[in-house]
C-alpha positions in Angstrom: 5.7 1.7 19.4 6.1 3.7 16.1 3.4 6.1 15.6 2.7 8.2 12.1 2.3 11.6 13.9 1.9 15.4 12.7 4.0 17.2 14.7 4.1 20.5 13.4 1.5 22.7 11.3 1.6 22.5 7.5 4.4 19.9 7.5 4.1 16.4 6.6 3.6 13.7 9.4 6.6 11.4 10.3 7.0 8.0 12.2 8.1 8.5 16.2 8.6 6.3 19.1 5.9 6.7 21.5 4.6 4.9 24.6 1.9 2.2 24.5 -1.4 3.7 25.9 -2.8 2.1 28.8 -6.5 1.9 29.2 -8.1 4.1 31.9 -11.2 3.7 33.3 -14.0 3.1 30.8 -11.4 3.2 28.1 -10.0 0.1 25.8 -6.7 -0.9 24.2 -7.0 -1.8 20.8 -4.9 -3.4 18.8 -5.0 -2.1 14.8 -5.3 -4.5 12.4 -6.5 -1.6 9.4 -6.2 2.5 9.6 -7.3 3.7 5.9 -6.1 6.5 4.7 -8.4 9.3 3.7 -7.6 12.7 1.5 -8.4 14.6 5.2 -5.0 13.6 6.3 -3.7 15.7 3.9 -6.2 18.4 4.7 -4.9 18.3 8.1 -0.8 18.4 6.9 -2.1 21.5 5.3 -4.1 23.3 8.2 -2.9 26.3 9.9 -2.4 25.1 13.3 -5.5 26.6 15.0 -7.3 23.9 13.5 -4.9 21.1 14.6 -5.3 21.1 18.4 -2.7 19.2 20.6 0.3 18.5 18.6 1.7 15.8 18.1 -0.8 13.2 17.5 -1.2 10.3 15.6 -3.2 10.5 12.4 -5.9 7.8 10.9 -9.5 8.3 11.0 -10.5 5.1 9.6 -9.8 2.1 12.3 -10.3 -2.0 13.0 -9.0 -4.0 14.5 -8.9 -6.2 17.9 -9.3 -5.2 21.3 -6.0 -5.9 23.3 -7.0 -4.9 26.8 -9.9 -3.6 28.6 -9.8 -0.8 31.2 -11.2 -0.7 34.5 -14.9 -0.4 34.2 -14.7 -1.4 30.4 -17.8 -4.3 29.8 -19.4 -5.5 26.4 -15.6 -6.8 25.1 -12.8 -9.4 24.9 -9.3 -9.6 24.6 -9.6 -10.5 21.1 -12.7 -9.4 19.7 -12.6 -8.1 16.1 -14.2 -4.6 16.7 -14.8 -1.5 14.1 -13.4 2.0 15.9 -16.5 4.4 15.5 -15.0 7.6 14.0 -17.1 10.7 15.5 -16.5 10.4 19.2 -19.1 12.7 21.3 -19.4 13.5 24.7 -22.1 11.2 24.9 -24.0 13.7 27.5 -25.5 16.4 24.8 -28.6 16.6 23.0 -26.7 15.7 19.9 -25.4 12.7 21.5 -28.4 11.4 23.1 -30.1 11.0 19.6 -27.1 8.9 18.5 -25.9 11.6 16.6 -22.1 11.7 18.0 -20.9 13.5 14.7 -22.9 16.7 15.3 -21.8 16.8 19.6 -21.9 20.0 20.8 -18.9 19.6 22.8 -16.4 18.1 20.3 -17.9 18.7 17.2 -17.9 14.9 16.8 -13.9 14.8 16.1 -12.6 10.9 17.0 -9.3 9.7 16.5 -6.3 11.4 14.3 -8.4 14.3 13.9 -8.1 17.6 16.3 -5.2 16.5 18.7 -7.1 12.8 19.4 -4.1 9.9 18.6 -5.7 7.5 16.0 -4.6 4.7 14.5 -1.7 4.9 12.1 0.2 3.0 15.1 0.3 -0.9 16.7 -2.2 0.4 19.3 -5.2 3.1 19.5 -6.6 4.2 22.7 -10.5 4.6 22.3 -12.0 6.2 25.1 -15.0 4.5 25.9 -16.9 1.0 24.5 -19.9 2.7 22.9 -17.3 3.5 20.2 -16.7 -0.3 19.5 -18.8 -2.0 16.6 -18.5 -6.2 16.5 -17.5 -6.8 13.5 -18.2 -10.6 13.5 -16.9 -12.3 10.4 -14.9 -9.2 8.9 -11.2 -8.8 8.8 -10.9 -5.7 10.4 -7.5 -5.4 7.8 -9.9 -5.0 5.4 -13.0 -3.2 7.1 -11.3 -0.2 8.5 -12.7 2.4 5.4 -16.2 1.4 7.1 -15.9 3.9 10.1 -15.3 7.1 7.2 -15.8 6.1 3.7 -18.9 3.9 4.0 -20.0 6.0 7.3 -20.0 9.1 4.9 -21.8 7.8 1.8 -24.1 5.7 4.4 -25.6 9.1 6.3 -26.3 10.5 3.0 -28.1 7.8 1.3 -29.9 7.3 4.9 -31.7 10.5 5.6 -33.3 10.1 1.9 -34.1 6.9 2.3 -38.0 7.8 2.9 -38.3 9.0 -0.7 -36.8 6.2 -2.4 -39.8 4.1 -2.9 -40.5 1.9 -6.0 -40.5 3.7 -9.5 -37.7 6.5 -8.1 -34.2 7.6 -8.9 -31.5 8.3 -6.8 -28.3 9.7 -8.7 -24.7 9.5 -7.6 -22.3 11.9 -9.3 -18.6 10.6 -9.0 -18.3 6.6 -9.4 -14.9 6.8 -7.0 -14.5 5.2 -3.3 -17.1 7.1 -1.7 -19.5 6.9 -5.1 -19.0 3.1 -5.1 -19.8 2.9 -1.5 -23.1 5.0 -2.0 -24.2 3.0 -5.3 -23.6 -0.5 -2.5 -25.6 1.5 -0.3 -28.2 2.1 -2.1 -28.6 -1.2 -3.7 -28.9 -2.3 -0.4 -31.3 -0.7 1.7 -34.0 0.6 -1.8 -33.7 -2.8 -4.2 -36.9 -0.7 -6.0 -34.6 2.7 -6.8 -33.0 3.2 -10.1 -29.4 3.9 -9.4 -27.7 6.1 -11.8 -24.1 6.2 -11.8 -22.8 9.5 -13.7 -18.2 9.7 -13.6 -16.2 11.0 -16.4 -13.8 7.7 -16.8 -15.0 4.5 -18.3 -13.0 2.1 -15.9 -15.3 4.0 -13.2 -18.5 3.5 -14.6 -17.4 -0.4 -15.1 -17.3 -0.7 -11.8 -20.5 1.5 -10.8 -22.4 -1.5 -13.1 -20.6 -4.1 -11.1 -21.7 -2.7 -7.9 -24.9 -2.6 -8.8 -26.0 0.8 -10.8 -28.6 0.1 -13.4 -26.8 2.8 -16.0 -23.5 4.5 -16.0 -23.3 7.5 -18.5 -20.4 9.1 -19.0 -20.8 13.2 -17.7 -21.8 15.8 -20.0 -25.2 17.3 -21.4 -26.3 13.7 -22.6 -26.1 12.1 -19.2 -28.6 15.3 -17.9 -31.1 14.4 -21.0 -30.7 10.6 -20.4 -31.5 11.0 -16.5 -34.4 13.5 -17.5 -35.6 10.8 -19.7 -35.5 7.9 -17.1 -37.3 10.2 -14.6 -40.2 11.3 -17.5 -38.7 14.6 -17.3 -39.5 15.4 -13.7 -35.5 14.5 -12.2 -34.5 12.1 -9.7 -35.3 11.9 -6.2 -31.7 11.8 -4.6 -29.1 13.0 -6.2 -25.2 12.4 -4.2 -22.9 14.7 -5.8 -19.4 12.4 -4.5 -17.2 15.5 -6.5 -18.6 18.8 -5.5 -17.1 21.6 -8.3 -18.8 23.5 -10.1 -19.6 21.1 -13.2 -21.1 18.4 -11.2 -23.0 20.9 -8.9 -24.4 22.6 -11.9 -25.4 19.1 -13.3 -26.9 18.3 -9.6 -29.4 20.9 -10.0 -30.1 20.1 -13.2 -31.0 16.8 -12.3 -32.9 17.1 -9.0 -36.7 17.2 -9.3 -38.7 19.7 -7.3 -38.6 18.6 -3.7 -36.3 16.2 -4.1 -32.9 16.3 -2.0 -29.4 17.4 -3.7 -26.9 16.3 -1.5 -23.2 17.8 -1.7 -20.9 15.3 -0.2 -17.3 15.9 -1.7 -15.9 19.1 -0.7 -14.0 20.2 -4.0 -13.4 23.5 -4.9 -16.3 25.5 -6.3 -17.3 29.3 -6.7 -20.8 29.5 -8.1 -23.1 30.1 -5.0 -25.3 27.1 -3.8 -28.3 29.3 -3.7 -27.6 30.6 -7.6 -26.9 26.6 -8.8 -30.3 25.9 -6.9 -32.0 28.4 -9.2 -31.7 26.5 -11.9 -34.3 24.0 -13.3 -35.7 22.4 -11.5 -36.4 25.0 -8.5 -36.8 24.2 -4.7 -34.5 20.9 -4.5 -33.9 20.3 -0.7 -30.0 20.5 -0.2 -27.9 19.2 2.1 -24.5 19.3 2.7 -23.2 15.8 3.9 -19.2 16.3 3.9 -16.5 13.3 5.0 -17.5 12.4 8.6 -13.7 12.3 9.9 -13.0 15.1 7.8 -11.5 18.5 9.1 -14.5 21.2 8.0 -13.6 23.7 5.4 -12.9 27.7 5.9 -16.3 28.5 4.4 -17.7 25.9 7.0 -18.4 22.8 4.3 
């Protein structure tokens, strides 16, 4: 089969011939019908190769599709089931792990497939290693439901571990209306129907469809958007706020924006150079941050 694989440090990936993989025990063949393509592959082309692990291996991060062939010991499937590929693959043994909390394993740091030496799915077939890593998808077309594992994943653990303050009569913020801010605004929409979702992006098209997603207002970024939100939230800011973008504008107006106690949660890893703890002094003081970066993504130098 022809596999999309990085095969050297700092150079772009290319399309090889490579073998099928056949399942082990425990493990499962699956067929891909979707592998999305995230901005982390191009963090990886970029990495010095420390960071890579084995090389080659097959990028994609993001994966669906059907399971093609179970290996011995493999229970819970079908030939054929439509199946999500669940991106952070643990040890499964850790304490980590044993909470359900695969991304933060102690072992592998939570790195599945196309990530770290692990083949993914930018080929016919992916080898996952074990079934715990299979969703049912049900209905969906995996084609279409692979950004789920990543992109959704992502914007899904941040809205998630706020979801306890986003009660009726609160605000929950999302700076950066693009994939990741449109999954977040869904999110929310779904799991707090009682939370005014704020939708702040510099383009208009954006913001269109923030609204159609479900944000009750889109403003446009700036100093108005800061005094409109400070408005909506009688001057006290917003319970949540999801900066999508992370520079320094959008951090600046994040802790702006945050009311005391409330969390400020820095998912997009762009470049920034004001410290976290000198943004954070700003009004209003003592927001609770959190740094919630791309689940599949390789982590930064500075550890983001």
């Amino acid at each position: 089969m022809r596999a999309f694989q990085l095969v050297q440090a700092q150079k772009p990936a290319v399309l090889r011939e490579v073998p099928v993989p056949e399942p082990g025990p425990g493990q499962v063949l699956v067929k891909v019908g979707g592998a999305g393509a995230c901005h982390s592959d191009l963090h990886l082309m970029e990495a010095p190769p420390e960071r890579l692990g084995r090389l080659p291996f097959t990028l994609g991060h993001e994966n669906a599709g059907w399971v093609e062939k179970l290996g011995p010991g493999a229970t819970g499937f079908a030939p054929g089931d439509p199946v999500l590929v669940y991106g952070p693959w643990g040890c499964g043994t850790c304490a980590n792990c044993r909470l359900g909390m695969e991304n933060y394993c102690e072992a592998t740091g939570g790195l599945g497939g196309g990530l770290a030496g692990n083949d993914g799915g930018m080929a016919p077939y992916l080898l996952v290693p074990a079934t715990r890593f299979l969703i049912p998808l049900g209905s969906l077309d995996p084609r279409e439901a692979a950004p789920l594992t990543d992109a959704a994943l992502t914007s899904y653990h941040a809205v998630k571990r706020s979801l306890h303050l986003l009660g009726p009569g609160s605000t929950a913020v999302v700076i950066g209306a693009g994939g990741l801010g449109q999954m977040a605004i869904q999110i929310l929409r779904a799991l707090s129907s009682s939370t005014t979702v704020v939708a702040v992006d510099t383009a208009a098209d954006k913001l269109a469809t923030a609204a159609r997603m479900g944000a009750d207002e889109t403003l446009l970024s700036g100093d108005e958007a800061v005094t409109r939100i400070k408005d909506i939230t009688r001057g006290q800011g917003a319970q949540l706020v999801l900066d999508m973008v992370g520079v320094d504008p959008t951090l600046r107006m994040a802790a702006q924006v945050a009311r005391v106690r409330g969390h400020l949660t820095i998912v997009g890893l762009g470049a920034y150079e004001t410290p976290i703890d000198k943004m954070l002094s700003m009004p209003p003081q003592r927001a609770i941050l959190e740094l919630v970066p791309d689940q599949g993504a390789e982590p930064r130098p500075d550890g983001l």
